[in-house]
C-alpha positions as CSV (number, residue, x, y, z in Angstrom):
1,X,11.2,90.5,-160.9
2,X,10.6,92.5,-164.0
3,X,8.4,90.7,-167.1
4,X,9.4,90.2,-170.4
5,X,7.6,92.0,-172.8
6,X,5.3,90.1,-174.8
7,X,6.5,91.7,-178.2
8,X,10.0,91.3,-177.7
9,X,9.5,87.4,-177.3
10,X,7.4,87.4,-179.6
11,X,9.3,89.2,-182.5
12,X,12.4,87.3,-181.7
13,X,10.4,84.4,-182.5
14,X,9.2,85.7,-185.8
15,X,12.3,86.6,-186.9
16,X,13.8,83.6,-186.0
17,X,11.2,81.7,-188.6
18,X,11.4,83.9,-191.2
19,X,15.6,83.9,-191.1
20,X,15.0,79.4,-190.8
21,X,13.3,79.7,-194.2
22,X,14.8,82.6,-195.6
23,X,13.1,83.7,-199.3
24,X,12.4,79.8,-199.7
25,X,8.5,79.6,-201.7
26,X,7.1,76.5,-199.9
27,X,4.4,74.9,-200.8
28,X,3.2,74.4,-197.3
29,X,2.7,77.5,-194.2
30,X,2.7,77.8,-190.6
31,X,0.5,80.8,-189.6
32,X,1.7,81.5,-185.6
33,X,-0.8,84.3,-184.9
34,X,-3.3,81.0,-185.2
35,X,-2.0,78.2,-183.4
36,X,-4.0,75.2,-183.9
37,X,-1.7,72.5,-182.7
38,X,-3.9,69.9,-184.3
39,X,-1.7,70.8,-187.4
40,X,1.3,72.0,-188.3
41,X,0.8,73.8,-191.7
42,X,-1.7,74.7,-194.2
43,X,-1.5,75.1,-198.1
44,X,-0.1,78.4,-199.2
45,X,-2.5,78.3,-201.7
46,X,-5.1,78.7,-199.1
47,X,-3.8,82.2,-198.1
48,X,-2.8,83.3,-201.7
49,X,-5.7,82.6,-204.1
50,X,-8.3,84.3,-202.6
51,X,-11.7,85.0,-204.0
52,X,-14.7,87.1,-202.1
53,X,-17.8,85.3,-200.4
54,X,-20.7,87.4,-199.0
55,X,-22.2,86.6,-195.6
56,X,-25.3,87.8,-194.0
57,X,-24.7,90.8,-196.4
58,X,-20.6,91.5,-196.4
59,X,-18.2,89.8,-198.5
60,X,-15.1,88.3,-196.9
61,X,-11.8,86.6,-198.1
62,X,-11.3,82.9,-198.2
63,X,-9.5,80.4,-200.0
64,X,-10.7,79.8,-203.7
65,X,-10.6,76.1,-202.4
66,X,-12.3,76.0,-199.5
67,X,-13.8,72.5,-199.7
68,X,-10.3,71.2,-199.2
69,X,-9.2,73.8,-196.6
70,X,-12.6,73.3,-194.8
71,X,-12.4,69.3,-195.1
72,X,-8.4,69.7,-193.6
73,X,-9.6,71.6,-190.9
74,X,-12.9,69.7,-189.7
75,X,-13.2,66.1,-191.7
76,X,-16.9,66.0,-193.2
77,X,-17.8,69.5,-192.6
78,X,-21.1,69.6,-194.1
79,X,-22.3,66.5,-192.4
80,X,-23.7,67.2,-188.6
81,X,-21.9,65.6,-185.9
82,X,-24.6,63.6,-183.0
83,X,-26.1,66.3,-180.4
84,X,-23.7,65.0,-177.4
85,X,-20.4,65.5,-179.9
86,X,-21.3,69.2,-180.7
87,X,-19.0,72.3,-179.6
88,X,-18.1,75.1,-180.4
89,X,-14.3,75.7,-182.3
90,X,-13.6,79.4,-180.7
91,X,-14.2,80.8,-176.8
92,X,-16.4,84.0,-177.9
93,X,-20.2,83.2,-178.2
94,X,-21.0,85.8,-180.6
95,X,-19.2,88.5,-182.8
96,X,-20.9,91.5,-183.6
97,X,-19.7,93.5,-186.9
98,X,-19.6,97.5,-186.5
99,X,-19.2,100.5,-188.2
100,X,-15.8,101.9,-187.1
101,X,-14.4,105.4,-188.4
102,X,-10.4,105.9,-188.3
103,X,-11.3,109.0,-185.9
104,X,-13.2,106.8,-183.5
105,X,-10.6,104.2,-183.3
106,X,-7.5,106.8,-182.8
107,X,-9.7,107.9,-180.2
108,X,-10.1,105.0,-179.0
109,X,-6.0,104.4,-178.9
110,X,-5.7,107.9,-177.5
111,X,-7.4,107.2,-174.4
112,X,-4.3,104.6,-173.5
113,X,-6.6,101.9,-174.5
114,X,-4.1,100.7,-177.0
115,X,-1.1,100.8,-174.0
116,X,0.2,97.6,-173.8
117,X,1.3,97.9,-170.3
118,X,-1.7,99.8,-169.2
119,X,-3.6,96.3,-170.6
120,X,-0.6,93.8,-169.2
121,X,-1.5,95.2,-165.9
122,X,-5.3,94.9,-165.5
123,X,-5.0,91.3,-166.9
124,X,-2.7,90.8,-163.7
């Protein structure tokens, strides 16, 4: 039995969103590359006003309000939870920022890296 590929079920569900709301401005989003089903939409605000914060040297994107975003998303985020209520929010342990040149990444791509069947079939 043959598989369905991922992006065509995937785009038909995009489309399908975008067409339910049409050119409608809501005040409220649903971001569906980031499922979190603890809740159902954020604050376009949170997406559109932007300004820059620098971490450990970079600057990075994030909502101009990010008390209110942070405190939607994890109650009293400055205040630590006890020991035996502590975990982590995301499955990698670490994340490691790199230098990447467009040459090195087509490379990259180039040797079938970027295949989407060649990686559907070594996750089988």
């Amino acid at each position: 039995m043959a598989k369905i590929p991922k992006e065509v079920v995937f785009r038909r569900l995009y489309d399908r969103l975008v067409c339910f709301c049409g050119d409608k401005e809501t005040d409220q989003v649903r971001v569906i590359t980031l499922p979190n089903p603890r809740f159902s939409s954020h604050r376009r605000a949170w997406y559109m006003d932007l300004q820059y914060f620098q971490f450990e040297g970079f600057w990075f994107p994030g909502p101009r309000d990010y008390d209110e975003c942070l405190t939607y998303q994890y109650g009293e985020y400055m205040r630590l939870p006890p020991p035996e209520y502590r975990m982590g929010h995301h499955e990698a342990l670490s994340y490691a920022l790199i230098d990447l040149t467009l040459d090195a990444l087509m490379q990259y791509d180039d040797n079938s890296h970027g295949d989407i069947d060649a990686v559907d079939s070594r996750m089988d």
